[in-house]
FIFI-67252 format. One record per residue (C-alpha): residue number from 1; x, y, z. Coordinates in Angstrom, 3 decimals, m for minus. Layout:
FIFI-67252
+-----+----------+----------+----------+
! pos !       xx !       yy !       zz !
+-----+----------+----------+----------+
! NUM !        X !        Y !        Z !
...
+-----+----------+----------+----------+
***
This chain:
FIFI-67252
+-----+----------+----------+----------+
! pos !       xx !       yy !       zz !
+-----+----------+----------+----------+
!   1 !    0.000 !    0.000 !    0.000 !
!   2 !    1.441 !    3.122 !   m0.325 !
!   3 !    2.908 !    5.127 !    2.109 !
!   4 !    0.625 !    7.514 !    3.522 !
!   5 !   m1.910 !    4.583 !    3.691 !
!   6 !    0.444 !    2.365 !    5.851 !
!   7 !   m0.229 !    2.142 !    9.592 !
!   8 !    2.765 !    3.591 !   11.479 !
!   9 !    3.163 !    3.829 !   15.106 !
!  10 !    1.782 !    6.753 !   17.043 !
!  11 !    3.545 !    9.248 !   18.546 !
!  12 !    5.246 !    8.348 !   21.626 !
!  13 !    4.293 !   11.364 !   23.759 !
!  14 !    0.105 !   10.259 !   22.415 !
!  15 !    0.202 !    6.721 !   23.682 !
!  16 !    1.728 !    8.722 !   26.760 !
!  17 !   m0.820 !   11.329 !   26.868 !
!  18 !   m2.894 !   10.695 !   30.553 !
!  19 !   m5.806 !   11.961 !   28.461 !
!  20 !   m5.192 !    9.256 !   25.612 !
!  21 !   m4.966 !    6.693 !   27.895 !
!  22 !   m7.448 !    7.553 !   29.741 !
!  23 !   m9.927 !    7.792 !   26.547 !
!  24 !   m8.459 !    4.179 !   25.640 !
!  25 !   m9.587 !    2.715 !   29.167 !
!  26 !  m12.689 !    3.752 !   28.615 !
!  27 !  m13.139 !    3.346 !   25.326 !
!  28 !  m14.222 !    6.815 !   24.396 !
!  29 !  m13.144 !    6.731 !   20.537 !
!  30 !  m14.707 !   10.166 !   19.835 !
!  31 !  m12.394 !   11.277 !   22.215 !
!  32 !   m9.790 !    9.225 !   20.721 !
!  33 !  m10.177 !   10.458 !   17.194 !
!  34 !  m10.174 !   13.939 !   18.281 !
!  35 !   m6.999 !   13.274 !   20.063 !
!  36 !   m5.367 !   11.374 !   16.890 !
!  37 !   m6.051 !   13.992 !   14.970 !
!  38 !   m4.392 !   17.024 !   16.856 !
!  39 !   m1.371 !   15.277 !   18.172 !
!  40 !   m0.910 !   12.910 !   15.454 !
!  41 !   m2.510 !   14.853 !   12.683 !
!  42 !   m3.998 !   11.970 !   11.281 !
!  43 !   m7.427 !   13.146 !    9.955 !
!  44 !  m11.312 !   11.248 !    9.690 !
!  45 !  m10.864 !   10.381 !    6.445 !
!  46 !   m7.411 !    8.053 !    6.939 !
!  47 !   m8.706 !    7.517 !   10.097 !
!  48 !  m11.416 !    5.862 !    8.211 !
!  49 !   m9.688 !    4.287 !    5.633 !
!  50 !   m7.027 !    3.049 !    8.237 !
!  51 !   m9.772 !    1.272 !   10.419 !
!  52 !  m12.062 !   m0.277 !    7.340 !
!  53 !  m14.774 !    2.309 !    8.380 !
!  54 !  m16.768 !    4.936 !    6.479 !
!  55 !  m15.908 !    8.231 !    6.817 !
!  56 !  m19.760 !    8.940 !    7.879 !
!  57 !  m19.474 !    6.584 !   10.914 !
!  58 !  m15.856 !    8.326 !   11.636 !
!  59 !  m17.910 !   11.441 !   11.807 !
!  60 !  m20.699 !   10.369 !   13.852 !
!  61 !  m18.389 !    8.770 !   16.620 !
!  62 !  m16.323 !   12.358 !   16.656 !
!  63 !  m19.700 !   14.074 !   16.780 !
!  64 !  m20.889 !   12.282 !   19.619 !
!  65 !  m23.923 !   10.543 !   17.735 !
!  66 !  m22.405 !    6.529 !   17.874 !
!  67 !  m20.894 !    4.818 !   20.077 !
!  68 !  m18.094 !    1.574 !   19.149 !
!  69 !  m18.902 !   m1.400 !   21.139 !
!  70 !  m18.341 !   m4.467 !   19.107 !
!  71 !  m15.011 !   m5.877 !   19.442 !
!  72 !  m14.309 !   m6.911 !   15.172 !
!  73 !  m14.370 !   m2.813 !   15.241 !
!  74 !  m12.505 !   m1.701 !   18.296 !
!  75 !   m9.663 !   m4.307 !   16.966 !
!  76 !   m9.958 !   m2.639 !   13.572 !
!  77 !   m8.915 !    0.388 !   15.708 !
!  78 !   m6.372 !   m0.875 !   17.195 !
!  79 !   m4.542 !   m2.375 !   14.225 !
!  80 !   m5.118 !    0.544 !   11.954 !
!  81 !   m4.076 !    3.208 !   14.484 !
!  82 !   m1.640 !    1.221 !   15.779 !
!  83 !   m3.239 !    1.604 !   19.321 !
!  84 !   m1.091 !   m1.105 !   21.899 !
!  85 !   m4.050 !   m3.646 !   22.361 !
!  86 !   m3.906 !   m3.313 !   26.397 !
!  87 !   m4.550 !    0.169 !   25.941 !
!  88 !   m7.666 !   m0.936 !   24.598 !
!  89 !   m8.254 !   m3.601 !   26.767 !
!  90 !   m7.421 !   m6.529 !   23.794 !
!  91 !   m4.209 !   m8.902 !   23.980 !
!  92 !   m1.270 !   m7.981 !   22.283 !
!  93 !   m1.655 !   m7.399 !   18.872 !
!  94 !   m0.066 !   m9.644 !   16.361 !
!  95 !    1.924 !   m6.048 !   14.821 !
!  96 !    3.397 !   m5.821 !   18.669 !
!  97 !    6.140 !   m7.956 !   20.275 !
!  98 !    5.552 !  m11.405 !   19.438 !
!  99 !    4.805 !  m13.826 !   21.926 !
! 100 !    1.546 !  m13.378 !   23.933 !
! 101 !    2.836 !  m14.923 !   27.079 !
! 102 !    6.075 !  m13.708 !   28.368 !
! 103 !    7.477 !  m12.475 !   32.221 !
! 104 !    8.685 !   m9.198 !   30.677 !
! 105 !    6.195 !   m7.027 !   28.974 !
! 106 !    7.178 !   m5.005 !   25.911 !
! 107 !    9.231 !   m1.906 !   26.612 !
! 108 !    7.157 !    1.193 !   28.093 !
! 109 !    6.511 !    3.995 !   25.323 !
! 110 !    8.875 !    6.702 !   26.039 !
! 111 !    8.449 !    8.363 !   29.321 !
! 112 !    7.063 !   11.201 !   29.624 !
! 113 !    8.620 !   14.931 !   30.814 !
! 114 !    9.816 !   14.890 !   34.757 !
! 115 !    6.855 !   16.798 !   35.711 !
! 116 !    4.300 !   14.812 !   34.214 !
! 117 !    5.362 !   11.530 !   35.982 !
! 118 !    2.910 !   10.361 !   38.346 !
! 119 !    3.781 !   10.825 !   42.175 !
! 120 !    4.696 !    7.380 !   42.600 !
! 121 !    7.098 !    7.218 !   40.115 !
! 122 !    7.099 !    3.541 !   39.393 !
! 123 !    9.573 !    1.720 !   37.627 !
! 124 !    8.854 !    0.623 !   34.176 !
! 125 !    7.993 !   m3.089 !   33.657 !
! 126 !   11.131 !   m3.489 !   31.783 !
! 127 !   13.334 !   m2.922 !   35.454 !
! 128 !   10.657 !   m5.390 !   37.108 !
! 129 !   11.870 !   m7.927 !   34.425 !
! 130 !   15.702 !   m7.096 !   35.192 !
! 131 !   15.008 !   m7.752 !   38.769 !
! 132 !   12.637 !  m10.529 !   38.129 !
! 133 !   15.914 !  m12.533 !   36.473 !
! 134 !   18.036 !  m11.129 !   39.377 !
! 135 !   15.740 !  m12.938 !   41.684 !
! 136 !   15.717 !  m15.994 !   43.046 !
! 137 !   12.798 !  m18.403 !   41.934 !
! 138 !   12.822 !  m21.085 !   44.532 !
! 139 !    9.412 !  m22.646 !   44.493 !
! 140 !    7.821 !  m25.108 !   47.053 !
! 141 !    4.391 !  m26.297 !   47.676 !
! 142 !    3.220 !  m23.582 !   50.026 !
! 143 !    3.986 !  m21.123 !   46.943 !
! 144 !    1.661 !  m22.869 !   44.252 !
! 145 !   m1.084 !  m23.033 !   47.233 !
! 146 !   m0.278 !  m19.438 !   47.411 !
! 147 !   m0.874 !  m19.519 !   43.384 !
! 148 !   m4.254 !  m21.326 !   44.034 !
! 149 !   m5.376 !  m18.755 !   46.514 !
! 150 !   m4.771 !  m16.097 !   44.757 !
! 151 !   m6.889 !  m17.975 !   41.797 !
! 152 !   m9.660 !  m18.543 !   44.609 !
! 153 !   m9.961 !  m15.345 !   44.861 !
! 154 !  m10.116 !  m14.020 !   41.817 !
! 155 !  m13.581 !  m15.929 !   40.831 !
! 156 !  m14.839 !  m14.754 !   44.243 !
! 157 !  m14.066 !  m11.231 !   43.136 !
! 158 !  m14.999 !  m12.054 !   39.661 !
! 159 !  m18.582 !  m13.401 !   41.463 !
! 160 !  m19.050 !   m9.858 !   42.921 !
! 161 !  m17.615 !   m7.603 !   40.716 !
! 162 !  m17.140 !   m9.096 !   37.456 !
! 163 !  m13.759 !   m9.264 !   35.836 !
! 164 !  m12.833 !   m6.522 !   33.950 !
! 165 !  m10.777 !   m4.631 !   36.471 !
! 166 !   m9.397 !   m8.301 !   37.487 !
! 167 !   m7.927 !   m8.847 !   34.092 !
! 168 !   m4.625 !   m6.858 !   33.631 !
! 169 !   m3.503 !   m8.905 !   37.308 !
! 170 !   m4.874 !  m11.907 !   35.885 !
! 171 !   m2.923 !  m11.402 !   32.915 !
! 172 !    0.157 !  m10.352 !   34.825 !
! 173 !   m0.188 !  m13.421 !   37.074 !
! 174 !   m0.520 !  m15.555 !   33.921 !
! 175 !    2.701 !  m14.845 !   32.263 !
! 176 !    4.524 !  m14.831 !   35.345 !
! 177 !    3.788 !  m18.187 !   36.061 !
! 178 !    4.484 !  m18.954 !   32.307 !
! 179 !    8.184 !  m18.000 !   32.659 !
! 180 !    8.636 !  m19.688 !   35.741 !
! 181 !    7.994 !  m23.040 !   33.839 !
! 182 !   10.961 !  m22.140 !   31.677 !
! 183 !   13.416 !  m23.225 !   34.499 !
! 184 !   14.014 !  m26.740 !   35.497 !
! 185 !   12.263 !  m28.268 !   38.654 !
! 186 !   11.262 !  m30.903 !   40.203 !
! 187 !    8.435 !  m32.627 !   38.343 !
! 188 !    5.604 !  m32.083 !   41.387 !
! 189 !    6.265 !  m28.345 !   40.804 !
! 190 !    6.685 !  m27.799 !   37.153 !
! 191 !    3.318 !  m30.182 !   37.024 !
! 192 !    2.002 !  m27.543 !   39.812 !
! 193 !    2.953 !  m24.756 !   37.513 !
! 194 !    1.338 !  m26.260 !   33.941 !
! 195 !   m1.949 !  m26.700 !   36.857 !
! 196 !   m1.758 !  m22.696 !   38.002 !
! 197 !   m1.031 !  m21.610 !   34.215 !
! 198 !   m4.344 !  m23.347 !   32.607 !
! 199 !   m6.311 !  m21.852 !   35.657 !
! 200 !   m5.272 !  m18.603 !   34.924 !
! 201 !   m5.514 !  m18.647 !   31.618 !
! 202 !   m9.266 !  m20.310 !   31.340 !
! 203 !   m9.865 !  m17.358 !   34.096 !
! 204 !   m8.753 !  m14.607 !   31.898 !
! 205 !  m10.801 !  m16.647 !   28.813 !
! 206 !  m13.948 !  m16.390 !   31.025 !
! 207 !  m13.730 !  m12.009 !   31.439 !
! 208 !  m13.024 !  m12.142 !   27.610 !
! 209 !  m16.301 !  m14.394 !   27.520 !
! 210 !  m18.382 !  m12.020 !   30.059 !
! 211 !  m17.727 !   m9.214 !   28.560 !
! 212 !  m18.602 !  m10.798 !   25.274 !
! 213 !  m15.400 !  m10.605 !   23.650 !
! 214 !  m15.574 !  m13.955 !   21.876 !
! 215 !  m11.892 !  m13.778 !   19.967 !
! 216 !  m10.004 !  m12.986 !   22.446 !
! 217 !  m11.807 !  m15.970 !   24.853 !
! 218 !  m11.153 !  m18.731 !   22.586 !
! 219 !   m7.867 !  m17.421 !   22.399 !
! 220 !   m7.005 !  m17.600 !   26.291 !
! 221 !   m9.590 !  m21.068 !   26.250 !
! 222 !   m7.036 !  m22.232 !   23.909 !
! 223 !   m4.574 !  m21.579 !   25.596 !
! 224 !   m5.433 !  m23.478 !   28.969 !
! 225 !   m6.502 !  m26.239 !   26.700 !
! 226 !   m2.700 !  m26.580 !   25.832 !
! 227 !   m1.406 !  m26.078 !   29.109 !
! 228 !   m4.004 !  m28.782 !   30.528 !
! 229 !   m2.322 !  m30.977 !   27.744 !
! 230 !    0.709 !  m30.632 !   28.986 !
! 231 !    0.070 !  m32.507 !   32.383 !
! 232 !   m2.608 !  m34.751 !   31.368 !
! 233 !   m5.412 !  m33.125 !   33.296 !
! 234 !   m8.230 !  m34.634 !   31.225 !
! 235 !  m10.546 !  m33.413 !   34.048 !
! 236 !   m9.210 !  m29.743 !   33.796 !
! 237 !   m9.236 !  m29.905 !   29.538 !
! 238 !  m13.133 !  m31.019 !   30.186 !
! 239 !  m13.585 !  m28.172 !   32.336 !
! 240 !  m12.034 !  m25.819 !   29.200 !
! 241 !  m13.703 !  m27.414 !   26.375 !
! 242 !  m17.314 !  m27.130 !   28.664 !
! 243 !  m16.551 !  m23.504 !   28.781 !
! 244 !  m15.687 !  m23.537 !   24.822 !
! 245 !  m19.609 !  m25.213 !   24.637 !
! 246 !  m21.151 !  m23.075 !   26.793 !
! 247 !  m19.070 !  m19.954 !   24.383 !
! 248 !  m21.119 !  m21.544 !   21.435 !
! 249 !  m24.593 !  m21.359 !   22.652 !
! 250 !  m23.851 !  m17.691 !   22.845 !
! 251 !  m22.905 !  m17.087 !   19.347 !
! 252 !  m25.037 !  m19.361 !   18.206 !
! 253 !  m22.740 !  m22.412 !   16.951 !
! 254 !  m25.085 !  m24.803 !   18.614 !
! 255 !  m23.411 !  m27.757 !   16.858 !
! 256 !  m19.969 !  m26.207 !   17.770 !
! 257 !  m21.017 !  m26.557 !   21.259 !
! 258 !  m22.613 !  m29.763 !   20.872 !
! 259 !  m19.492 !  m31.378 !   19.788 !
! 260 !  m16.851 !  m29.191 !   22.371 !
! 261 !  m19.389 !  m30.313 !   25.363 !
! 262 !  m18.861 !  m34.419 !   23.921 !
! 263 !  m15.138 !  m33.601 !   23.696 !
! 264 !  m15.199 !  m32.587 !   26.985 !
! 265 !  m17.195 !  m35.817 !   28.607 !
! 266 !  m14.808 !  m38.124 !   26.730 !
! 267 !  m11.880 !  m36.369 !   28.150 !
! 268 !  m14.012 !  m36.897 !   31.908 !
! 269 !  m14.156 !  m40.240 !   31.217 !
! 270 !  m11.132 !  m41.639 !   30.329 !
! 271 !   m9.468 !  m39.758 !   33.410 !
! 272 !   m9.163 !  m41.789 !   36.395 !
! 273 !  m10.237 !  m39.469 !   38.830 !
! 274 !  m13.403 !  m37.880 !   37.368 !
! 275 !  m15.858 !  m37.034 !   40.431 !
! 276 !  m19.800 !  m37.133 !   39.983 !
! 277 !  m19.630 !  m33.551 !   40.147 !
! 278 !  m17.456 !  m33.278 !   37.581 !
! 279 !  m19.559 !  m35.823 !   35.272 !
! 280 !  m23.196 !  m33.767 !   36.339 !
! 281 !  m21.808 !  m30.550 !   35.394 !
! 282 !  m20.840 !  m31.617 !   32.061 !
! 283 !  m24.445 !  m33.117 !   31.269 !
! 284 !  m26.002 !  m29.624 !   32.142 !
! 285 !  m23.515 !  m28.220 !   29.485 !
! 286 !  m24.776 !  m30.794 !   27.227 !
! 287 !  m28.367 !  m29.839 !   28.192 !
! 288 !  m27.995 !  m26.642 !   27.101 !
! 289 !  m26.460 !  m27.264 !   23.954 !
! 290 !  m29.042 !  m29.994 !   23.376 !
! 291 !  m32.279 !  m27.470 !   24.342 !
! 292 !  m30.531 !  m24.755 !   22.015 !
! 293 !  m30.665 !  m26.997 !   19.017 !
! 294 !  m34.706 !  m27.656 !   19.622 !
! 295 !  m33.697 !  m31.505 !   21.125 !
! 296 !  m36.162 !  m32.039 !   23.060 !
! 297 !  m35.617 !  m35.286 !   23.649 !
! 298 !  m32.043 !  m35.067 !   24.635 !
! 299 !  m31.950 !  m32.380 !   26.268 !
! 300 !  m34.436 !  m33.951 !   28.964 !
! 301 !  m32.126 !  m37.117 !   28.529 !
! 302 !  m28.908 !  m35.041 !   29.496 !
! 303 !  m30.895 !  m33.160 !   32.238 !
! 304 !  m31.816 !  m36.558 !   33.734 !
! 305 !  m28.052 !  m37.425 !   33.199 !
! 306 !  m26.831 !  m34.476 !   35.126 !
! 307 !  m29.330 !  m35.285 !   38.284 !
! 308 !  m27.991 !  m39.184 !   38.288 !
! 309 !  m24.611 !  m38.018 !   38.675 !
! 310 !  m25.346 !  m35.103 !   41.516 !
! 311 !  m27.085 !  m37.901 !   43.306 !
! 312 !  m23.619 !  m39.572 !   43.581 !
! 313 !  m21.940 !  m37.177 !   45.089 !
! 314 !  m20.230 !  m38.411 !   48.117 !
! 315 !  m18.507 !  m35.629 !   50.769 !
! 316 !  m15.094 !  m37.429 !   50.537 !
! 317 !  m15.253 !  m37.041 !   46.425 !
! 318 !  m11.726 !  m35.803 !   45.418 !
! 319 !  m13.947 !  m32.309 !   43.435 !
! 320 !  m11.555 !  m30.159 !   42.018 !
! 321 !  m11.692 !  m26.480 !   43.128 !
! 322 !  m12.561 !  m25.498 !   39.956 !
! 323 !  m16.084 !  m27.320 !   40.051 !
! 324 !  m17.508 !  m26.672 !   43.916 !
! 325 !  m19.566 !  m23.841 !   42.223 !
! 326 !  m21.680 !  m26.420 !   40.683 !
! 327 !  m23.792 !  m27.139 !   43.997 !
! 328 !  m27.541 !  m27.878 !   44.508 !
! 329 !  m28.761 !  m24.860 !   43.469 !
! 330 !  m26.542 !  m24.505 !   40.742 !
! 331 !  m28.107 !  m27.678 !   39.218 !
! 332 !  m31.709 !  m26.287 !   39.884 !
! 333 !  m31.080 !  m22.959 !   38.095 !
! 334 !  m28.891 !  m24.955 !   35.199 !
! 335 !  m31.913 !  m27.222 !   34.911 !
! 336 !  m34.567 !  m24.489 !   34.713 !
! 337 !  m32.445 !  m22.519 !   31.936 !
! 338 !  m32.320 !  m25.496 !   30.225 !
! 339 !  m35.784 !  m25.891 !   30.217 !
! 340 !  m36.341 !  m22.109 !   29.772 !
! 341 !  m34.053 !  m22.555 !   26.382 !
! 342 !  m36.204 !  m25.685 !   24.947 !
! 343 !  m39.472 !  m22.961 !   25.272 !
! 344 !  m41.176 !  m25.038 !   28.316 !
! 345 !  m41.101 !  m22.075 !   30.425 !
! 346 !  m44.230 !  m23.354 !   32.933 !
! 347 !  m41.355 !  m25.895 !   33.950 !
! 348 !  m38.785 !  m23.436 !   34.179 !
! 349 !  m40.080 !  m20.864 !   36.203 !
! 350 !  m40.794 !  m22.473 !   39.331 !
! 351 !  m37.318 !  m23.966 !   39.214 !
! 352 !  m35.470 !  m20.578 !   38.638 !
! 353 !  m37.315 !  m19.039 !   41.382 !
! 354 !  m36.858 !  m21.531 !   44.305 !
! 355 !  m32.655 !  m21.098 !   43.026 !
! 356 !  m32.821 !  m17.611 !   43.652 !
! 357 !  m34.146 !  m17.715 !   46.923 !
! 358 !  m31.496 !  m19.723 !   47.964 !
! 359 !  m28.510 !  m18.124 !   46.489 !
! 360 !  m25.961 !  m15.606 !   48.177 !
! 361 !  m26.588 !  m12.520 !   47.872 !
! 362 !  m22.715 !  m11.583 !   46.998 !
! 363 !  m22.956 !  m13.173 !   44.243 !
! 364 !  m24.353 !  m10.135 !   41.933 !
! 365 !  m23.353 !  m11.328 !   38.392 !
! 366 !  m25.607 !  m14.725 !   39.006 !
! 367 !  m28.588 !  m13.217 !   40.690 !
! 368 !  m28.348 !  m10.662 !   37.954 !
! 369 !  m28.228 !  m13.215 !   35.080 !
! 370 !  m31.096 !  m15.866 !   37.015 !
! 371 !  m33.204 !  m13.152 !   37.507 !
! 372 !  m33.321 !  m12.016 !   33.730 !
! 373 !  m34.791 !  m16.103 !   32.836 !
! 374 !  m37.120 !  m16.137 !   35.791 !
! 375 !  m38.361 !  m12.916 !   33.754 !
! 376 !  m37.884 !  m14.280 !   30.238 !
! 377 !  m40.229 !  m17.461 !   31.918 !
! 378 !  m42.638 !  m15.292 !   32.975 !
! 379 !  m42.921 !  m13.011 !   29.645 !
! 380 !  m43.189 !  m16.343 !   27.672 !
! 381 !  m46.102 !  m17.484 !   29.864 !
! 382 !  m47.797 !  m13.994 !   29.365 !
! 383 !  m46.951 !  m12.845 !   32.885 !
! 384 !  m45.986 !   m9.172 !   31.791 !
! 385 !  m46.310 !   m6.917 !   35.097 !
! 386 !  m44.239 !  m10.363 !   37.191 !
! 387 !  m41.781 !  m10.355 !   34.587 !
! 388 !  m41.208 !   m6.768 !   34.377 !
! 389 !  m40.703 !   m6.325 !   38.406 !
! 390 !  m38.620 !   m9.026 !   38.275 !
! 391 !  m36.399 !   m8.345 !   35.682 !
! 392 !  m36.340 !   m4.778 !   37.109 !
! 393 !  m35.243 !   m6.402 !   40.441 !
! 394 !  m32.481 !   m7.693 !   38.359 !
! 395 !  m30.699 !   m4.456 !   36.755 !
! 396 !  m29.571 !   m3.409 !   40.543 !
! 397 !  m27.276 !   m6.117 !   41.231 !
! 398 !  m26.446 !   m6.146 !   36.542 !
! 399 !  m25.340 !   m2.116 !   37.285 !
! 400 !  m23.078 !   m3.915 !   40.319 !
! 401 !  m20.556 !   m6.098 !   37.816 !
! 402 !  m18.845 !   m5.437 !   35.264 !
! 403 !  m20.302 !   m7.666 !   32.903 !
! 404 !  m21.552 !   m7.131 !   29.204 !
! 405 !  m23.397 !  m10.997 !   29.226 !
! 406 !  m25.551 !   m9.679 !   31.690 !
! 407 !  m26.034 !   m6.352 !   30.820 !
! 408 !  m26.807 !   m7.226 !   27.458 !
! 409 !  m29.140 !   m9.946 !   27.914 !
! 410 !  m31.630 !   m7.381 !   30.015 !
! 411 !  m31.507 !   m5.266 !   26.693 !
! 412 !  m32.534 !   m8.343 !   24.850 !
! 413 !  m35.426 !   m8.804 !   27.926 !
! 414 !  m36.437 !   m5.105 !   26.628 !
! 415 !  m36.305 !   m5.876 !   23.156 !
! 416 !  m38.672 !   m9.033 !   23.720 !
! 417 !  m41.113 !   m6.252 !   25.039 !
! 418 !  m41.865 !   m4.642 !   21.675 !
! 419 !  m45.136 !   m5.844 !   21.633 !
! 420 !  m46.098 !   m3.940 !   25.214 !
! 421 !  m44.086 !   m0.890 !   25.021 !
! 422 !  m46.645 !    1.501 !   26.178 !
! 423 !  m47.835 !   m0.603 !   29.000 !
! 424 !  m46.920 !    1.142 !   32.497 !
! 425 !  m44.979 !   m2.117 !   33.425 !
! 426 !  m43.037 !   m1.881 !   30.480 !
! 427 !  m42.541 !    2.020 !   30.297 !
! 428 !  m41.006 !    2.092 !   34.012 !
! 429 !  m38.700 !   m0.749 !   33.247 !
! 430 !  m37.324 !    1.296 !   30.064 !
! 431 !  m36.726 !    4.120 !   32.095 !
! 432 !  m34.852 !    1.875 !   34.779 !
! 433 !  m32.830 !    0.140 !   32.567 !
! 434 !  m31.922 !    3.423 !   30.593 !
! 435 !  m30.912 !    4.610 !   34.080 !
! 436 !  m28.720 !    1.969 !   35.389 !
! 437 !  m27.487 !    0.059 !   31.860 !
! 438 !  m27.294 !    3.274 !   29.475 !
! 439 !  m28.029 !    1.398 !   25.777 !
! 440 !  m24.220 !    0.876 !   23.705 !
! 441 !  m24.423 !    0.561 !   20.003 !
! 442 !  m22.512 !   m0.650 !   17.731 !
+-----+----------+----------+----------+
***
């Protein structure tokens, strides 16, 4: 291409810029266009042409009048402006250092004038590598329990708060554990390590997944997958390839998920030590990918699968940490949604409910997402005025978490309301939801 078309780096003293940054966290592109095109002096137009966008839509976003949301486009940004992807919240762009998971990061942009430095004055993350190789690694079993806790909690966190402010010392934590397993140790360690690695990296896959950011979660899912590989862990691989199913009901693969959730029960079965927990959580997976291709038939099959199995549970069961979520009332809910998906809402709804009366109220994100298919029950039986208060009840504890998944499926709840807009019910719902989950587009 020629030249002037050619992405080239930004300005150092840009990607420095606390108001750049800043615009990047939040993803305010109008802001971020504006900025590009006084300190960089790249204009709309090759702005436009840079990031496979029309000029109008350029406009609009500078203007105020749209707002970029879906990831295909904020990548386009990113690539075309040359915008480091965890300014942007992506992982590292295939145009930046090579090699997603490494201890150092890539060298900082060039600092920034003495008196703009923030009061802390931190080093750069190119002196904490130095003095991460200066340092010695010795690693025993209390530190990879110390690993585990720290993964413990995360999810807790993740539970309350969602993930997205979790994910740069997720990230961090990831490859940091990654270059310890370049050194040589014993193999209950480096085995420890592979363990702590996949956890971390199915963990950062999941807040890619929540916040709908598809790409980048199959990229991290991958990436555990491997690591699981590694060490055998068939148990842990099922665990990644049920989240890779449960990823496919939501862009509607259903036969993608279909056949990750059947990868992921042979992998449960052929390992030694697969609990009934394990095995029950895996049917519900299969439930759902069953009820979202219309199967009827299996899908009450898989449900039926999943309640054998729970009813095996045994206290001394070896249960990985990774699966104690999946307790009674996890199975309730799972089997009401799964009902709820296959359109036999009368079913559904009772089951839904008697789950959310029993779970914690700490965990936001879940009572959030339960509380939008108790509505979408209710609204398929014709129960408009229960379905609105209770998917009202659930955009308090949606406006607590960071999480797009939930956020956007109580748009969808509104959207499913077209044909009662100007009921009361449905009016004060609008307003609540416009008050608490502003609308995005795309």
């Amino acid at each position: 291409m020629p030249d002037a078309d050619r992405p080239q780096e930004l300005p150092a003293r840009l990607l420095t810029d606390p108001e750049m940054i800043d615009a990047c966290r939040v993803r305010d592109f109008a802001k971020v266009f504006r900025l590009v095109k006084t300190k960089a002096g790249i204009y709309p137009s090759m702005i436009a042409r840079r990031c496979e966008l029309t000029p109008s839509r350029v406009g609009e976003v500078i203007a105020g009048q749209r707002r970029l949301q879906h990831m295909d486009v904020i990548e386009r940004i990113a690539d075309g402006l040359r915008i480091p992807g965890h300014m942007l919240g992506l992982a590292r762009r295939v145009w930046e250092t090579p090699q997603a998971l490494v201890v150092t990061e890539r060298g900082a942009p060039k600092a920034p004038e003495p008196e703009q430095r923030s009061p802390a004055s931190l080093p750069g993350p190119d002196v904490d590598g130095i003095l991460a190789m200066a340092t010695p690694t010795s690693l025993n079993a209390a530190t990879l329990e110390a690993f585990r806790s720290s993964i413990e909690d995360y999810w807790r966190r993740d539970d309350q708060h969602g993930g997205e402010a979790l994910r740069p010392a997720i990230v961090g934590q990831l490859r940091h554990v990654v270059g310890l397993l370049k050194e040589n140790r014993p193999p209950s360690i480096q085995n420890g390590l592979y363990g702590i690695a996949a956890e971390l990296a199915r963990l950062t896959g999941w807040t890619y997944f929540d916040a709908r950011q598809y790409n980048q979660a199959r990229a991290y899912f991958t990436e555990a997958l491997q690591l699981a590989k590694e060490i055998d862990d068939r148990q842990f691989m099922a665990n990644v390839l049920a989240c890779m199913s449960l990823q496919g009901t939501y862009q509607d693969k259903p036969a993608d998920s279909l056949a990750f959730v059947t990868a992921a029960q042979d992998q449960a079965r052929s390992a030694v030590d697969s609990t009934p927990r394990v095995l029950s959580m895996l049917s519900m997976r299969e439930a759902f990918a069953h009820a979202t291709l219309g199967n009827r038939d299996s899908t009450h099959q898989a449900i039926g699968e999943a309640h054998r199995h729970f009813e095996g549970i045994r206290v001394s069961d070896p249960d990985p940490s990774w699966v104690t979520y999946f307790d009674e009332t996890k199975l309730i809910v799972d089997t009401g949604i799964a009902h709820g998906r296959l359109g036999e809402a009368a079913t559904a709804e009772p089951l839904i409910a008697d789950a959310l009366r029993r779970e914690a109220r700490t965990n936001q994100r879940g009572r959030a997402f339960h509380s939008f298919w108790l509505a979408r029950t209710q609204l398929d039986q014709g129960k408009l005025d229960q379905a609105c208060s209770t998917a009202t009840q659930a955009l308090e504890p949606a406006s607590a978490v960071a999480s797009e998944r939930v956020s956007g499926h109580l748009r969808e709840f509104y959207d499913q309301l077209a044909p009662h807009r100007n009921e009361p019910v449905a009016l004060a719902f609008e307003a609540r939801l416009r008050a608490l989950l502003p609308p995005v587009s795309g």
